[in-house]
Every structure is written in C-alpha cells, then in structure tokens.
C-alpha positions, -999 to +999 in steps of 0.1 A: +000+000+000+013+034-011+027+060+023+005+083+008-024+094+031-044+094-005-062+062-009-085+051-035-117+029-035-133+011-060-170+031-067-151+064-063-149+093-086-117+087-103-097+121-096-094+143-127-064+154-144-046+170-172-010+162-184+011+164-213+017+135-235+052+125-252+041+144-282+033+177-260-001+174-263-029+180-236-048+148-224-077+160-201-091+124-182-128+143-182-127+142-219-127+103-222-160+104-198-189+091-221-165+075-246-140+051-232-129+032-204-092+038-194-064+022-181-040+046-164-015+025-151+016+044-133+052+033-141+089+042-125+107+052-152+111+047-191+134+026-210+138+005-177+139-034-182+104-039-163+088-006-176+093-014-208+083-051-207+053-033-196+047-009-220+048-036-246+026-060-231+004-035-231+014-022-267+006-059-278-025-061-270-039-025-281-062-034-301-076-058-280-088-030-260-095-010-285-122-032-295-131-033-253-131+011-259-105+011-237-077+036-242-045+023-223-023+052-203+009+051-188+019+077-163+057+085-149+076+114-137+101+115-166+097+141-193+078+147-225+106+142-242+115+110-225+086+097-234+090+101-271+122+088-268+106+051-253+077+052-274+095+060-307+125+033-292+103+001-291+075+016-312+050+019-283+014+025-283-003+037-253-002+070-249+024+083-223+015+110-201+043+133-183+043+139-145+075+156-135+058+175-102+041+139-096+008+159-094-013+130-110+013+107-088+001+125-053-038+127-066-039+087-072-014+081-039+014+059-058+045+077-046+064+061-019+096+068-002+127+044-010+166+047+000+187+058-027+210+039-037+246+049-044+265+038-082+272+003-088+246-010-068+261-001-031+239+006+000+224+039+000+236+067+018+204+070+043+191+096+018+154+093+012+139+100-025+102+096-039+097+069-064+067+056-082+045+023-071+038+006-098+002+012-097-026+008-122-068+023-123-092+012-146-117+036-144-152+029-167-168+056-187-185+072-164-155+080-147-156+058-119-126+040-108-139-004-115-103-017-101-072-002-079-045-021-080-009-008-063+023-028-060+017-050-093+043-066-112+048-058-145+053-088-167+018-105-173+000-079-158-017-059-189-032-097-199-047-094-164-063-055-168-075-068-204-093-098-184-107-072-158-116-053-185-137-085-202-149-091-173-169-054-168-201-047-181 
C-alpha cells in the first residue's frame, strides 16, 4: 500500500487530471467520460527493463482493448521528451503522459519513499527520494474508478487488466 495518506476505493470518482503527452499534447481524463474506459497505469521510469516489458505488453495487445473502448495510459515522472524517446524506441502504443511535479502521482497516492542507492549498486547513503509504485486504475466511462491495484508486477500484468476489462459490463 502506497505512504500516501491518498487512498482510493473502488466506486469512487476517479480524480481528474490534465497532463502532457510525449508528443506535448494535452490529455484531459474528463474528456474520455462518455466514450472510453481507461487504463491509467503508473510506471517508474522509461526505458527501464520492467517498464518497458510493460509498456509492450500493453502495446501488444492495443487493439484488443481497443475493440473493449478502452484507451491504455501510462503515467511516470520522466519528461515529455523521455517519453517520445521510449515510445519511438520500441515503437509503443499507449499514450504516455508526463508527470514531473508527480501531481497526478500524489492525486492517485502511488508515490512512496525508497533509500537511494549509491552507483554500482552499493547501499544507499540513508538519503530518502520519492519513487513511483507501480500502480494501475481502470476507471469505466462514467468516470468511476472499476479496479485499484498498487504494487503490481509488470510482466503479465496488462493480460490481467485486459481480463478485468472483459470481465466489466
């Protein structure tokens, strides 16, 4: 469970937001309302071995939510252009939405506190810095959130959502 004091319960309003994506875009959550179902699942860092096993499972099977009217989301603290660096790298295609101030992070409560570690792998110096749990919402078109799920594991776990997904009606 996240340190945050935010937690979130299925049947809830899913807290709205607006973020860039890697293209510099606005996406605005309130404007899927109506129309789609979306996965926003939140992510440590790009181009990092489980991240990006991630973000191609979930690339893989786009169009199996597409056909669900699902749009697929992933959410970090690196950069817009970061992002267009990992999608355009392994040719991703959910949309990737940036987070530097972990504004969207806080809202959802998926930040936690971890020791940072020195180079090479070495214990940490006893310094504290905010990473991302990786976390991930599916939240139905009326903009309700159907699932919360923090601390999941990233390889096999978009065929789960896509099941969840199946599974709602």
């Amino acid at each position: 469970m996240p340190s945050q004091a935010v937690t979130l319960h299925i049947g809830m309003e899913a807290p709205h937001f607006e973020l860039p994506d890697a293209d510099m875009e606005v996406f605005k959550l309130v404007a899927q309302q109506g129309k789609r179902n979306v996965v926003l699942y939140f992510y440590p860092k790009d181009d990092t071995p489980g991240c990006t096993m991630e973000a191609n499972e979930f690339s893989d099977l786009d169009e199996e939510f597409a056909k669900l009217e699902t749009q697929v989301i992933g959410i970090s603290r690196d950069d817009c252009i970061s992002h267009a660096s990992f999608r355009d790298k392994y040719g991703l295609s959910v949309l990737l939405l940036a987070d530097p101030e972990a504004r969207v992070c806080k809202k959802y409560g998926v930040l936690y506190e971890k020791e940072a570690c020195t180079e090479h792998g070495q214990n940490g110096d006893g310094h504290k810095k905010l990473a991302i749990q990786r976390s991930t919402f599916i939240i139905d078109k009326k903009g309700k959130l159907r699932h919360v799920l923090y601390g999941v594991h990233a390889h096999g776990h978009p065929q789960e959502i896509l099941k969840l997904i199946k599974e709602m009606k």
